[in-house]
The first five atom37 places (N, CA, C, CB, O) and aatype in JSON, in Angstrom:
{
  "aatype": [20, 20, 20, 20, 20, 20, 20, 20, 20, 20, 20, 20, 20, 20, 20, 20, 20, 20, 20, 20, 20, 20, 20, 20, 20, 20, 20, 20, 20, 20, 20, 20, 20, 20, 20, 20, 20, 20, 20, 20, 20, 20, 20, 20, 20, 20, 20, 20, 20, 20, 20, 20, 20, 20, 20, 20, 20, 20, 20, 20, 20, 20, 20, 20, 20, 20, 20, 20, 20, 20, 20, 20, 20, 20, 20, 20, 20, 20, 20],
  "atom_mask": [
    [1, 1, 1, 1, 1],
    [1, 1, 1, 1, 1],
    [1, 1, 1, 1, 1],
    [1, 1, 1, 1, 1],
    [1, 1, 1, 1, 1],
    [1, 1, 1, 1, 1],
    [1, 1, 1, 1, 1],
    [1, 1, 1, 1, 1],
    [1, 1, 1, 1, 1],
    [1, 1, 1, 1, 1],
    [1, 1, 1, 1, 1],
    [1, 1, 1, 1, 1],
    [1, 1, 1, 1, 1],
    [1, 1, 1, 1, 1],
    [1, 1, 1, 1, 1],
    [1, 1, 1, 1, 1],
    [1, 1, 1, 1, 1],
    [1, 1, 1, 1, 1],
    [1, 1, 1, 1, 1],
    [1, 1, 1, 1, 1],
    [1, 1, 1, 1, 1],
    [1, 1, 1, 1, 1],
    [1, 1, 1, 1, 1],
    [1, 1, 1, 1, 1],
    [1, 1, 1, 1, 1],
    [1, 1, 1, 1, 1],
    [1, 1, 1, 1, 1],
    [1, 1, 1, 1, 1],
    [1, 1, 1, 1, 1],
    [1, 1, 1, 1, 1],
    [1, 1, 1, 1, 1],
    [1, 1, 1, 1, 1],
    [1, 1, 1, 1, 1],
    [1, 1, 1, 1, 1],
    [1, 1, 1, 1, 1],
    [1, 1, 1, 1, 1],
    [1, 1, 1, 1, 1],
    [1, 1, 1, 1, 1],
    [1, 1, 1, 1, 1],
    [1, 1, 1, 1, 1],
    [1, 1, 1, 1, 1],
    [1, 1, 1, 1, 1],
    [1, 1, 1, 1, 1],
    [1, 1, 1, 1, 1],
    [1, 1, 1, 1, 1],
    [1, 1, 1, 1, 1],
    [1, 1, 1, 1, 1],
    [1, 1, 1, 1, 1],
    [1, 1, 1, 1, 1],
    [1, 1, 1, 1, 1],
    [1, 1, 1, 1, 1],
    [1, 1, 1, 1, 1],
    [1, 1, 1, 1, 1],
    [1, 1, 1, 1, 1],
    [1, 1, 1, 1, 1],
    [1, 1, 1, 1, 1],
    [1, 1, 1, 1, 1],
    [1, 1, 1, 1, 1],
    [1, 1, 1, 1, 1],
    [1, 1, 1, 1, 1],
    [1, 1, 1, 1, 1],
    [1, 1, 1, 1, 1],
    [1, 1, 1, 1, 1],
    [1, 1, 1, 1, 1],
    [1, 1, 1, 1, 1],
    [1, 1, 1, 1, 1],
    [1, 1, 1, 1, 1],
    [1, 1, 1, 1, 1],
    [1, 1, 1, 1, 1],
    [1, 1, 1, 1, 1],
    [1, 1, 1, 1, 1],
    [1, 1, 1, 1, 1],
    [1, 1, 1, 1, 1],
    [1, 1, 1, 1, 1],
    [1, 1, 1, 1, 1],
    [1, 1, 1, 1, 1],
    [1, 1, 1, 1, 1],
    [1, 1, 1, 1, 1],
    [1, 1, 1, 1, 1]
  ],
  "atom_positions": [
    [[45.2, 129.14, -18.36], [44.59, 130.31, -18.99], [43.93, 129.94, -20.3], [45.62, 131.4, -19.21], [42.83, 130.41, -20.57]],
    [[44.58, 129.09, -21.16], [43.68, 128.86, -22.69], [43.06, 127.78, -21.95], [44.56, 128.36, -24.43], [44.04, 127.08, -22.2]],
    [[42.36, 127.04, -21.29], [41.47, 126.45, -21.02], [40.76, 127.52, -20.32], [41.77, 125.29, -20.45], [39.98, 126.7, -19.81]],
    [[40.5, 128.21, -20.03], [39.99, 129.54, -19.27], [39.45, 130.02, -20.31], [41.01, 130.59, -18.54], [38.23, 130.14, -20.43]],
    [[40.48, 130.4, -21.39], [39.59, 131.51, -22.69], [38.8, 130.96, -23.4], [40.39, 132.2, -23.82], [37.74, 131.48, -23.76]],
    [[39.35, 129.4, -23.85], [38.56, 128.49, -24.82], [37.35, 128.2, -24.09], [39.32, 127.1, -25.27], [36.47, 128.08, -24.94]],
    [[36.66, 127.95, -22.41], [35.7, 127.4, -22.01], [35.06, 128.94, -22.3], [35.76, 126.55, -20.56], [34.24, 128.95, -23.22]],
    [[35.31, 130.23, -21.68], [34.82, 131.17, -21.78], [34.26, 131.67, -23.19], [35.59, 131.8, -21.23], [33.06, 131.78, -23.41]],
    [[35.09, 131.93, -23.96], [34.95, 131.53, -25.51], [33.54, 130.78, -25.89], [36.23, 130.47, -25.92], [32.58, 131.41, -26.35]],
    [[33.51, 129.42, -25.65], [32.63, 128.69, -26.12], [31.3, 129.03, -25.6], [32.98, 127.46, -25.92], [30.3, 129.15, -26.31]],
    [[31.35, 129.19, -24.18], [30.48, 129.89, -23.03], [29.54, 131.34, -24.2], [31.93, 130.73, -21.39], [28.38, 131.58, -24.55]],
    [[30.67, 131.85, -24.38], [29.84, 133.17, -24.91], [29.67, 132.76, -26.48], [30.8, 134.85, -24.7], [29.07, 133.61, -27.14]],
    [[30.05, 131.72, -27.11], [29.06, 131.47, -28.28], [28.07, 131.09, -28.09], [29.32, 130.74, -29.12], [26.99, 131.57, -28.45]],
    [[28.36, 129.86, -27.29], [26.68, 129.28, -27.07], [25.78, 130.41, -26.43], [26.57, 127.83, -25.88], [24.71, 130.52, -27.04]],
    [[25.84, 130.8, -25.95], [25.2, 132.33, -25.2], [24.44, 133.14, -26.06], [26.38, 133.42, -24.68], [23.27, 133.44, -25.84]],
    [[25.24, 133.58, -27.23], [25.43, 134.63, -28.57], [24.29, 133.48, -29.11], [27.38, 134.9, -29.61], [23.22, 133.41, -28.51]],
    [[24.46, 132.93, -29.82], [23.9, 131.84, -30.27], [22.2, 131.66, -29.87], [24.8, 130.76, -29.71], [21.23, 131.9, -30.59]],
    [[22.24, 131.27, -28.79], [21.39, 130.93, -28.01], [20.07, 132.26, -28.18], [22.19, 130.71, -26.56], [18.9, 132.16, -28.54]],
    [[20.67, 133.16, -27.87], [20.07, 134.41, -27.56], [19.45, 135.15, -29.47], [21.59, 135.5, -26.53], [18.36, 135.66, -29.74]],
    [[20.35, 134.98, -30.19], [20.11, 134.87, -31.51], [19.15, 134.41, -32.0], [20.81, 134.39, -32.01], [18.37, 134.97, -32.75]],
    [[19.1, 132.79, -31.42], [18.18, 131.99, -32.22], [16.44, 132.53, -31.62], [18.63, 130.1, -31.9], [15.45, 132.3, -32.32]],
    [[16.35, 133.1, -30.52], [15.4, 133.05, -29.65], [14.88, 134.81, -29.95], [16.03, 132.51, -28.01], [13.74, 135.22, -29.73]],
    [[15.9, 135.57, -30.45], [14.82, 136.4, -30.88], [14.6, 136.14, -32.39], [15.11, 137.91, -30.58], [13.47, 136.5, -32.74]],
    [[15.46, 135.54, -33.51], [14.8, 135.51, -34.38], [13.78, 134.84, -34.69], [15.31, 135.46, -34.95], [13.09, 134.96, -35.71]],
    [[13.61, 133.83, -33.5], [12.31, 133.27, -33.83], [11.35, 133.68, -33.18], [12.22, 132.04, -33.75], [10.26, 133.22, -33.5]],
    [[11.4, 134.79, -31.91], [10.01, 135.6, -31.48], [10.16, 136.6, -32.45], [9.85, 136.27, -29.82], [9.08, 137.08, -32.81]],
    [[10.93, 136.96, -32.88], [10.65, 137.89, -34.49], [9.68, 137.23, -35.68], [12.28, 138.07, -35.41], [8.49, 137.39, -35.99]],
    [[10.56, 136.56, -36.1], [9.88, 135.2, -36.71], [8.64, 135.15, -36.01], [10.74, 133.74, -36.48], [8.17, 136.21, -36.4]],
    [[7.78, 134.67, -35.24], [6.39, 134.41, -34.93], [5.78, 135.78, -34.61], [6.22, 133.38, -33.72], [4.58, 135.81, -34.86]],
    [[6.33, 137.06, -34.09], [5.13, 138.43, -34.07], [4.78, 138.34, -35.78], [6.02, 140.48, -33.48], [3.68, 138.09, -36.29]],
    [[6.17, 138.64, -36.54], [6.23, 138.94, -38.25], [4.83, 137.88, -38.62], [8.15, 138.28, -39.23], [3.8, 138.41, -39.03]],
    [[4.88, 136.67, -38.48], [3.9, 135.78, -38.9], [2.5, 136.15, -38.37], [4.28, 134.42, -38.49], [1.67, 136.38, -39.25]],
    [[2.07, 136.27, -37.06], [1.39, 136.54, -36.47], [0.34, 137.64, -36.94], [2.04, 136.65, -35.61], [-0.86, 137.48, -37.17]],
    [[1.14, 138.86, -37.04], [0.63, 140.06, -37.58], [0.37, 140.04, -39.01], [1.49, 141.1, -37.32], [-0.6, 140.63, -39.47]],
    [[1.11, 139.43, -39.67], [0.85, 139.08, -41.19], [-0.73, 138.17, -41.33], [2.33, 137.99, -41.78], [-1.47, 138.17, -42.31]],
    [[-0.87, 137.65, -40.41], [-1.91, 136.12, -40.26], [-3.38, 137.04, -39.92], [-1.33, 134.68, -38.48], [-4.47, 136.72, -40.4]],
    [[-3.17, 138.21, -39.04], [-3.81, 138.87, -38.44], [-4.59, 139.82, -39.65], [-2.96, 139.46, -37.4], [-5.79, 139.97, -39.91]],
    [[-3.67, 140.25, -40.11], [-3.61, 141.13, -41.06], [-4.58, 140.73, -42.26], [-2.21, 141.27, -41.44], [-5.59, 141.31, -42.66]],
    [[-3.83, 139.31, -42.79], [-4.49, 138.83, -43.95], [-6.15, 138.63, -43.19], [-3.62, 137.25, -44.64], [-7.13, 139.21, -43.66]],
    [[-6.2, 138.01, -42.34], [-7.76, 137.96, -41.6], [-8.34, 138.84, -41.43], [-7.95, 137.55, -40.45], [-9.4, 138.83, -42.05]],
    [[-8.13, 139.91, -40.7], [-9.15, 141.1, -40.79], [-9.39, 141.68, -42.57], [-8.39, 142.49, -39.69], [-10.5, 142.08, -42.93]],
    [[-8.64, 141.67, -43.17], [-8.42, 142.12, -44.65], [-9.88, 140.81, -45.31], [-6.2, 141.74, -45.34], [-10.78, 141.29, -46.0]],
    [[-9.91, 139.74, -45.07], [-10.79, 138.95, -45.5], [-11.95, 139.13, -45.22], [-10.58, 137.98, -45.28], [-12.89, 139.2, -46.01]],
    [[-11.98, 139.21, -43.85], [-13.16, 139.46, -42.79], [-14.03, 141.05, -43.34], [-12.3, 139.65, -40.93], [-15.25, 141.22, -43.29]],
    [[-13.19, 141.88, -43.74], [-13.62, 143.25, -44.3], [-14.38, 142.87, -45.74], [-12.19, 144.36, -44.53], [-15.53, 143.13, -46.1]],
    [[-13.51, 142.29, -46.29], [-14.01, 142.23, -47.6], [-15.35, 141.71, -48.29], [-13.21, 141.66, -48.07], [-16.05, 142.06, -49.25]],
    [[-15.37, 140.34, -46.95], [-16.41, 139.38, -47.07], [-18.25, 140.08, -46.43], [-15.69, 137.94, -46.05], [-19.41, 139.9, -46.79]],
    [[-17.38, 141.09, -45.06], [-18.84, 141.67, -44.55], [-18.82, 142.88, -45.51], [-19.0, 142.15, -42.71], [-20.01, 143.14, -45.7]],
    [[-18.05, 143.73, -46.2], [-18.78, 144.84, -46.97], [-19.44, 143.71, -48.83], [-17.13, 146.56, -47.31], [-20.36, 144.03, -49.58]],
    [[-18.69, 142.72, -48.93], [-19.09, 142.13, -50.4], [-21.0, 141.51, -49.47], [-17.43, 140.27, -51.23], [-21.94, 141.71, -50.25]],
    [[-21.34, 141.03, -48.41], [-22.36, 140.64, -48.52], [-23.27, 141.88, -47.91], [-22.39, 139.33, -47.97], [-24.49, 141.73, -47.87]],
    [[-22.68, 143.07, -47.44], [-23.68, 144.36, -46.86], [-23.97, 144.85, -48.34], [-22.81, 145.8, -45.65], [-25.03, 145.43, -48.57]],
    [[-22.95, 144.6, -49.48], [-23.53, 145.43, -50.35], [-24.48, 144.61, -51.56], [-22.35, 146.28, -50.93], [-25.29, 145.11, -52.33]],
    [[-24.12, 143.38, -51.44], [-25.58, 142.42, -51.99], [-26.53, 142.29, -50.9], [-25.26, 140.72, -52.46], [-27.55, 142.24, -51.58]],
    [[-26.86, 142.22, -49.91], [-27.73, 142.85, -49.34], [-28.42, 144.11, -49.45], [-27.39, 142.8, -48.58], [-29.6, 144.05, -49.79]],
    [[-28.01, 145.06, -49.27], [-28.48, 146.53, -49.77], [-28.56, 146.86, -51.11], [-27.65, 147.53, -49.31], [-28.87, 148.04, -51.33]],
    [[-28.32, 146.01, -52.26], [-28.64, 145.79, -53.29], [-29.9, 144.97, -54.01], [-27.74, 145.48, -53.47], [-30.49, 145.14, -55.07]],
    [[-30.03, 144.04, -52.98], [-31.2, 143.28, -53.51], [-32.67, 144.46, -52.44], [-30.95, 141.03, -52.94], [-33.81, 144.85, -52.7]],
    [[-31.79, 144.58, -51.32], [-33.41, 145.33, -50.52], [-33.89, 146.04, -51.51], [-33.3, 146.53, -49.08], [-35.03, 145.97, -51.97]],
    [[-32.63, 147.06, -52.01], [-33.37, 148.01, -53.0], [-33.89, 148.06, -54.18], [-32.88, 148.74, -53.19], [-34.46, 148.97, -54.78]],
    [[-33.47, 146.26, -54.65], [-34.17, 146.38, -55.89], [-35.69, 145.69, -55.67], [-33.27, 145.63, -57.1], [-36.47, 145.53, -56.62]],
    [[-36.01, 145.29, -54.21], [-37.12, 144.5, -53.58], [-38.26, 146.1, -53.69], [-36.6, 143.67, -51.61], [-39.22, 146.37, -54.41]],
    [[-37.68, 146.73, -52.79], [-37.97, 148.28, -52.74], [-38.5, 148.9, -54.1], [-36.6, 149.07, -52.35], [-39.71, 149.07, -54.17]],
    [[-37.87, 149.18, -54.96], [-38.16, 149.42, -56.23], [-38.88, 148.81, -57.02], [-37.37, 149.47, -56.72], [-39.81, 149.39, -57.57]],
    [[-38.62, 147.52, -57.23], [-40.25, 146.93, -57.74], [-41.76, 147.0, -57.27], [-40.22, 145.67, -57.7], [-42.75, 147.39, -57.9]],
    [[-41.64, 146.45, -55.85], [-42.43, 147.05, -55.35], [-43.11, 148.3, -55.18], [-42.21, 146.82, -54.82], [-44.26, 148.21, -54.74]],
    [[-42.78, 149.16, -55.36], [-43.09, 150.78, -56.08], [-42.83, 150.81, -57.11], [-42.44, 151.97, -55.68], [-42.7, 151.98, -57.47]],
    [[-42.61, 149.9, -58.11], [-43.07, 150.52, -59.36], [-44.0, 149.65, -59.74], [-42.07, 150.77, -60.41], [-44.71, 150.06, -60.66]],
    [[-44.33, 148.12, -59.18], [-45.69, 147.45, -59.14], [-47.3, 148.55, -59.05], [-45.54, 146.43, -57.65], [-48.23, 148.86, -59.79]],
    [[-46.84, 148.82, -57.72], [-47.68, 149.58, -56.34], [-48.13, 150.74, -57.8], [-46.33, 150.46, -54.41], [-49.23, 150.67, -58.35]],
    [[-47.09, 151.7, -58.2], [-47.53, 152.32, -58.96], [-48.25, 152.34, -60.35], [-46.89, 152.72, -58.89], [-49.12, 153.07, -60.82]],
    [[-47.65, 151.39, -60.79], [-48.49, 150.73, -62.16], [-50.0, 150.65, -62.03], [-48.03, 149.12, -62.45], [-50.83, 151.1, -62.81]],
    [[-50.26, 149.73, -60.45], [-51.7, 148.78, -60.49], [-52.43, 150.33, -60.6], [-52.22, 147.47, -58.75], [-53.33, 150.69, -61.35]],
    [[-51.68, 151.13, -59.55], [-52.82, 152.47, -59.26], [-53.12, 153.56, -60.7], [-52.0, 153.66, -57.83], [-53.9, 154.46, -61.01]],
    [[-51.96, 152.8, -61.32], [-52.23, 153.88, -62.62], [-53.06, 153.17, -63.15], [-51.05, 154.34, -63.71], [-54.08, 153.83, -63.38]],
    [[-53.18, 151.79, -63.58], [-53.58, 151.23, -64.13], [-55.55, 151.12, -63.52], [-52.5, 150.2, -64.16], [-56.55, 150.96, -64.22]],
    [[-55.47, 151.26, -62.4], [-56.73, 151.17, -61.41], [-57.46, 152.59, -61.92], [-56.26, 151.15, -59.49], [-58.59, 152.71, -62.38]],
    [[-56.38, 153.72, -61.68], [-57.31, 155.21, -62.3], [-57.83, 155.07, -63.58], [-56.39, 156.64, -62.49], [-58.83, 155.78, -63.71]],
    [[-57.47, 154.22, -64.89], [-57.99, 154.27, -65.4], [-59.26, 153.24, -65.89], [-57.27, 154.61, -65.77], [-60.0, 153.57, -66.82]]
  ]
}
């Protein structure tokens, strides 16, 4: 019988154990994963609104000179 409980025993540590180690480390890798994910889209956002808005910053200051050139010459032409 104690060779019975002790193999059984050991049986269900290694088991316990086993089963332990294997979700904390698919815990461990979603946690990383989603964190990895996370930080990337967060970059990816930052980087396409930081160059949509120097883009749409320079069009409009392309825009604006250009009409206020355009308008000058013609003022300058009426007289």
């Amino acid at each position: 019988m104690e060779g019975s409980q002790e193999s059984s025993q050991e049986s269900s540590q290694e088991s316990s154990q086993e089963s332990s180690q294997e979700s904390s480390q698919e815990s461990s890798q979603e946690s990383s994963q989603e964190s990895s994910q996370e930080s990337s889209q967060e970059s990816s956002q930052e980087s396409s609104q930081e160059s949509s808005q120097e883009s749409s910053q320079e069009s409009s200051q392309e825009s604006s000179q250009e009409s206020s050139q355009e308008s000058s010459q013609e003022s300058s032409a009426a007289r």
